[in-house]
C-alpha positions as CSV (number, residue, x, y, z in Angstrom):
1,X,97.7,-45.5,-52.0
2,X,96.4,-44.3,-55.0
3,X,93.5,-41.2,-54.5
4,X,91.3,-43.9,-55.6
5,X,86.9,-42.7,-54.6
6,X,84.5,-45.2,-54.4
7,X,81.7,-44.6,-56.9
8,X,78.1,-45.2,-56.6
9,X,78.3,-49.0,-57.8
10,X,81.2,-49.6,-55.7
11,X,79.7,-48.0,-52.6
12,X,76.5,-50.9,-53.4
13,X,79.2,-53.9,-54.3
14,X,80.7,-53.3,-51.0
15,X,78.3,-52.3,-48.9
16,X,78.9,-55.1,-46.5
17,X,82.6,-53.9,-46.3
18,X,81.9,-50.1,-46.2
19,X,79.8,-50.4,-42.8
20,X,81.8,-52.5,-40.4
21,X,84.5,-50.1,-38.7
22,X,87.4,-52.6,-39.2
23,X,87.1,-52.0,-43.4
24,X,85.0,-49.1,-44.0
25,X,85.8,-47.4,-47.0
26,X,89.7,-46.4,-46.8
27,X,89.6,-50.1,-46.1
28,X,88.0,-51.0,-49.7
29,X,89.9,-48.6,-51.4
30,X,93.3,-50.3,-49.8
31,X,91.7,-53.8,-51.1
32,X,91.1,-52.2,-54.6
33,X,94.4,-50.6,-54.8
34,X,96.2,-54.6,-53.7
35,X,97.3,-56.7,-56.0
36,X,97.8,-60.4,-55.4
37,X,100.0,-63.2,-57.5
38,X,98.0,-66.5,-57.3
39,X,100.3,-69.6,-58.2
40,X,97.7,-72.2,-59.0
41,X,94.6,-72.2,-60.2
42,X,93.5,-75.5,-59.2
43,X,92.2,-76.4,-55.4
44,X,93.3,-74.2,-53.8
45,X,93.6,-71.2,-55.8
46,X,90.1,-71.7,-56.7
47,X,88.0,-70.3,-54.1
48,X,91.1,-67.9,-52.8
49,X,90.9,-66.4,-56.3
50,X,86.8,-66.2,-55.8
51,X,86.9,-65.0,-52.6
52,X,90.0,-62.1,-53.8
53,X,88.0,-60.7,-56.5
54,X,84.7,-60.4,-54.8
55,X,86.4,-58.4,-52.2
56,X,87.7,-56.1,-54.4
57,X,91.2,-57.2,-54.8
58,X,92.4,-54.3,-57.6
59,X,94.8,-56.7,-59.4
60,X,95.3,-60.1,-59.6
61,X,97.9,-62.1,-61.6
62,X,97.1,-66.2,-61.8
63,X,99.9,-68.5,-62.7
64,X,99.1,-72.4,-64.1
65,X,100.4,-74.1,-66.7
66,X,97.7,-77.0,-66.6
67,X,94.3,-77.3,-68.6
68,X,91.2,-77.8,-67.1
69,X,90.2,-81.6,-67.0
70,X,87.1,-83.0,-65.7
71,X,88.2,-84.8,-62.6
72,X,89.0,-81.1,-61.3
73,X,85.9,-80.1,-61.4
74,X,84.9,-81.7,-58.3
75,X,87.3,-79.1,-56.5
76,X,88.3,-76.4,-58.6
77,X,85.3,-74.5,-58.5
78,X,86.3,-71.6,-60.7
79,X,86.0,-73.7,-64.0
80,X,83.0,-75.0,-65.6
81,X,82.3,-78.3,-67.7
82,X,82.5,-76.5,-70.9
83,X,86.3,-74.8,-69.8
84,X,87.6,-78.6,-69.7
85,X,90.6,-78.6,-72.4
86,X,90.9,-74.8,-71.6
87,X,94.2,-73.2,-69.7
88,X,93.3,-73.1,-65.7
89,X,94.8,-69.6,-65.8
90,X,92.6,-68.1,-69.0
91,X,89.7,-70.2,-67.1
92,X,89.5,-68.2,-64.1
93,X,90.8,-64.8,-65.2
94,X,87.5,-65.4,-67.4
95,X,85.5,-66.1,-64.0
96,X,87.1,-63.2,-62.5
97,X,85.9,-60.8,-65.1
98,X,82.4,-61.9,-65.1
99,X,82.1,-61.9,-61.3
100,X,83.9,-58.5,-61.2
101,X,84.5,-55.7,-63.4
102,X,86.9,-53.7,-60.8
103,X,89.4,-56.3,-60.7
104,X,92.7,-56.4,-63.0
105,X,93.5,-59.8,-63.7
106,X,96.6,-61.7,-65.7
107,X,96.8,-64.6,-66.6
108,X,99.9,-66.4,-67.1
109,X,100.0,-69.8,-68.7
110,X,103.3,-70.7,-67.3
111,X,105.0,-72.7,-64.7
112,X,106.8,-71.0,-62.2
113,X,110.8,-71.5,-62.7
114,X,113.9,-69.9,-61.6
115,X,113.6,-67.6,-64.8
116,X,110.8,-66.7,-64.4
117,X,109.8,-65.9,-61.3
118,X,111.2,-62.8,-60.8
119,X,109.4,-61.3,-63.9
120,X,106.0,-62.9,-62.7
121,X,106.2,-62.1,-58.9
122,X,108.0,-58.4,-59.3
123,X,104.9,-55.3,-58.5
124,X,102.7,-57.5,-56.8
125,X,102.0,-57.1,-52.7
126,X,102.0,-60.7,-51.8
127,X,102.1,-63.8,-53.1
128,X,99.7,-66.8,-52.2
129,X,101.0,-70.3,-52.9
130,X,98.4,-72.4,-54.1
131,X,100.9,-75.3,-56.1
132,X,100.3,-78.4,-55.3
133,X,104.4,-79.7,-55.7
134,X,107.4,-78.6,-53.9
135,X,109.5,-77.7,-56.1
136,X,106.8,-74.6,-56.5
137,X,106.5,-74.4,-53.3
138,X,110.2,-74.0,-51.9
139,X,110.8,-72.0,-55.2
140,X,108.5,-69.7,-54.1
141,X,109.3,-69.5,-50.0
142,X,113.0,-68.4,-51.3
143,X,112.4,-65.7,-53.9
144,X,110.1,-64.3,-51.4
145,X,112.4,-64.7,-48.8
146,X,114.9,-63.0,-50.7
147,X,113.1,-60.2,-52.1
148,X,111.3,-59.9,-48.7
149,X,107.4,-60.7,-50.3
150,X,104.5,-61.7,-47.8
151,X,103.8,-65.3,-49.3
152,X,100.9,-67.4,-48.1
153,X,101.5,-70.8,-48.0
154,X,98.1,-73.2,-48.2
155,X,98.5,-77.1,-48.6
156,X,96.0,-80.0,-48.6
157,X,96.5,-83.8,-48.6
158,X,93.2,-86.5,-48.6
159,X,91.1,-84.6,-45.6
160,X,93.6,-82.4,-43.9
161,X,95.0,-78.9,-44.8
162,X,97.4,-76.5,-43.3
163,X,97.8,-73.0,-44.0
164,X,100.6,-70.2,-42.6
165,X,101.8,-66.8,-43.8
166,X,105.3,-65.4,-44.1
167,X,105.6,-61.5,-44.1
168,X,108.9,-62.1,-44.9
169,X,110.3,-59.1,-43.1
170,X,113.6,-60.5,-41.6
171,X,111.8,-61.2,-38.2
172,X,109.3,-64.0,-38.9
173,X,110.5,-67.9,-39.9
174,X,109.6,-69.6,-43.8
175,X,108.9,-72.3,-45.5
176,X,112.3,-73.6,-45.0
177,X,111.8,-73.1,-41.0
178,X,109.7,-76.0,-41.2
179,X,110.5,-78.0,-43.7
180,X,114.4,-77.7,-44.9
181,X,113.8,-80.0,-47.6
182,X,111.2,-81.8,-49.5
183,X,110.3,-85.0,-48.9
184,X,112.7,-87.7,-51.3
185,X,110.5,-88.0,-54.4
186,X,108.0,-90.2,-54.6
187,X,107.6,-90.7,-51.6
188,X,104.4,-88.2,-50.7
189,X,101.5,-89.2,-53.1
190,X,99.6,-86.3,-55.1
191,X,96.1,-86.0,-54.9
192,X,95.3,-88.4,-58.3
193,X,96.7,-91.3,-56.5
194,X,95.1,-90.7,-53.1
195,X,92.2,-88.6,-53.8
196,X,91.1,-85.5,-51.7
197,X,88.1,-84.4,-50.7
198,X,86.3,-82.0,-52.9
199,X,84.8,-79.5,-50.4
200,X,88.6,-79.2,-48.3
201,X,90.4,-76.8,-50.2
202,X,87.7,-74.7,-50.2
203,X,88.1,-74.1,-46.7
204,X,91.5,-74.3,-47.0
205,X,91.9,-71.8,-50.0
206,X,89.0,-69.0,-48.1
207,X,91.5,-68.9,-45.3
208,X,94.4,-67.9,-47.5
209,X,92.0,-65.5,-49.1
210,X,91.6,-64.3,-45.7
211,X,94.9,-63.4,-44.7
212,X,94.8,-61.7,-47.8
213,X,92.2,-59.5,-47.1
214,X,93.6,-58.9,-43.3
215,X,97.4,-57.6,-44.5
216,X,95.8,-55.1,-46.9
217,X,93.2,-53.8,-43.9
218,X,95.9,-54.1,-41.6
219,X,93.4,-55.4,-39.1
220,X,93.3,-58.7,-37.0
221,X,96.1,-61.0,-36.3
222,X,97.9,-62.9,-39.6
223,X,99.1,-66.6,-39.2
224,X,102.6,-65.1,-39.1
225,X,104.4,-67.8,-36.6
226,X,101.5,-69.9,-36.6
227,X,100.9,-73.1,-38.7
228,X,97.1,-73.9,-38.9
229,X,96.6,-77.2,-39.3
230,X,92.6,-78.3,-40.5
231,X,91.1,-81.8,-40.6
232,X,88.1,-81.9,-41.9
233,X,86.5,-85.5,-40.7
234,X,87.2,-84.3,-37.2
235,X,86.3,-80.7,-37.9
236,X,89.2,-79.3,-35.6
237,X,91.6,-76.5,-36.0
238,X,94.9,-76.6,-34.2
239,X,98.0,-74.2,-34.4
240,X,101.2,-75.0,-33.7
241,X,103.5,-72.3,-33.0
242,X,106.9,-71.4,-36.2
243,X,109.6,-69.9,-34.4
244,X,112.7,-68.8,-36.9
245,X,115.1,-71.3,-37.3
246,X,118.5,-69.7,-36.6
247,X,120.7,-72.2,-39.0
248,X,117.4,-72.2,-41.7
249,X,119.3,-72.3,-45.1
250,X,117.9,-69.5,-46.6
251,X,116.1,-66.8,-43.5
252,X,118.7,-67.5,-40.6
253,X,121.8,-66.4,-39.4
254,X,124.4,-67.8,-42.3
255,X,122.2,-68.4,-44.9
256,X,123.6,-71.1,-47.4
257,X,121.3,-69.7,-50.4
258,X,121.7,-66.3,-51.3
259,X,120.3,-66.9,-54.6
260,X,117.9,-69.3,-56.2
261,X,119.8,-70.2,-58.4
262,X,122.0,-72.1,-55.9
263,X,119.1,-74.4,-55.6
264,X,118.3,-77.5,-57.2
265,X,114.3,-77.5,-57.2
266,X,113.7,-80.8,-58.8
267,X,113.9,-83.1,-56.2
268,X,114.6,-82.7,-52.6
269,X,115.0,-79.0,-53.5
270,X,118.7,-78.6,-51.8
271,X,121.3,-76.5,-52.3
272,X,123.2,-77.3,-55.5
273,X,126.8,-78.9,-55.6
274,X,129.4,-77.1,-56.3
């Protein structure tokens, strides 16, 4: 940790933080001296970025290739009718900056790819998935997997949303755990052809934004093992338990990728033919 002080203006922003014992301010100043890598700056990402910067989250990086169109505005509450046409990721780095002057943020106008995603994920603490495909998605569980990053994984679909973390530290299960490979294309319809509604991925992304704030306090219990599973018409919240798979392609015992490259991520996102 940097010998980073909180100043007058800081010691007013985060007042709320400074007096509960489970922060305080060695807690702020490990929040300030954090950095997260966003990947999405749509639903999800939304209110996790808005929620990471007004805690104080030093540094964050936002990566989204997409522009800002109208119909995400209903959701994606970090852009503003006049950013439609703009780049998502220049969009709410701008929101970022005028909510919060302590807070490092880089945009990235890029999709994520296997040549890429070393550069963009390398000197950040953790990683929060906020795609919305699955080539993203398992791209993201194996770098992290490899390079042992905490990822947290958020997903959404019509009125239901899950949410998990992976600290990625050879004991816990991933992404791959679960789900070994995507679904056959096609065959799980996006958001534009089903809908979603506009108020769940902002509970969804505040709880990834959460376990954020919780691994740099160090306090409470992460979602490590645990898959939270949200449906919003019923307004429950069940957790079903993730134990490591032994044979999981990538985390268990004789993994079959030891690189990402040995993955074919368009598609069912399996292990590439020799």
């Amino acid at each position: 940790m940097s010998d980073l002080r909180l100043d007058a203006t800081q010691l007013d922003r985060y007042s709320r933080h400074v007096i509960m014992d489970e922060v305080g301010p060695e807690g702020q100043k490990r929040l300030l001296d954090g950095s997260v890598l966003v990947v999405g700056a749509g639903g999800l990402g939304s209110p996790a970025i808005q929620y990471l910067a007004a805690a104080g989250v030093g540094r964050l990086g936002i990566v989204d290739d997409d522009v800002v169109e109208r119909s995400n505005l209903q959701r994606q509450i970090v852009h503003r009718d006049e950013d439609v046409g703009k780049p998502k990721a220049e969009s709410a780095a701008d929101f970022v900056r005028g909510l919060n002057p302590d807070v490092d943020v880089e945009p990235y106008e890029t999709r994520l790819t296997p040549e890429n995603v070393r550069a963009l994920v390398d000197g950040y603490d953790l990683v929060l998935d906020a795609s919305d495909n699955f080539a993203t998605r398992y791209l993201l569980n194996d770098h992290c997997v490899l390079e042992n990053v905490p990822l947290c994984h958020g997903a959404i679909y019509r009125f239901e949303g899950q949410v998990t973390t992976f600290t990625n530290d050879g004991d816990g299960p991933c992404y791959r755990c679960i789900f070994p490979e995507a679904p056959e294309p096609g065959t799980v319809p996006d958001c534009a052809t089903t809908g979603v509604l506009g108020v769940l991925p902002g509970t969804v992304g505040c709880i990834q934004a959460t376990e954020a704030v919780k691994y740099f306090l160090g306090n409470g219990e992460l979602l490590e093992g645990r898959l939270l599973m949200y449906d919003a018409m019923d307004m429950t919240f069940d957790t079903v338990e993730i134990k490591p798979n032994p044979t999981c392609p990538v985390c268990g015992g004789d993994p079959a990728i030891e690189s990402i490259h040995d993955v074919e991520y368009e598609g069912v996102c399996s292990i590439a033919a020799d």
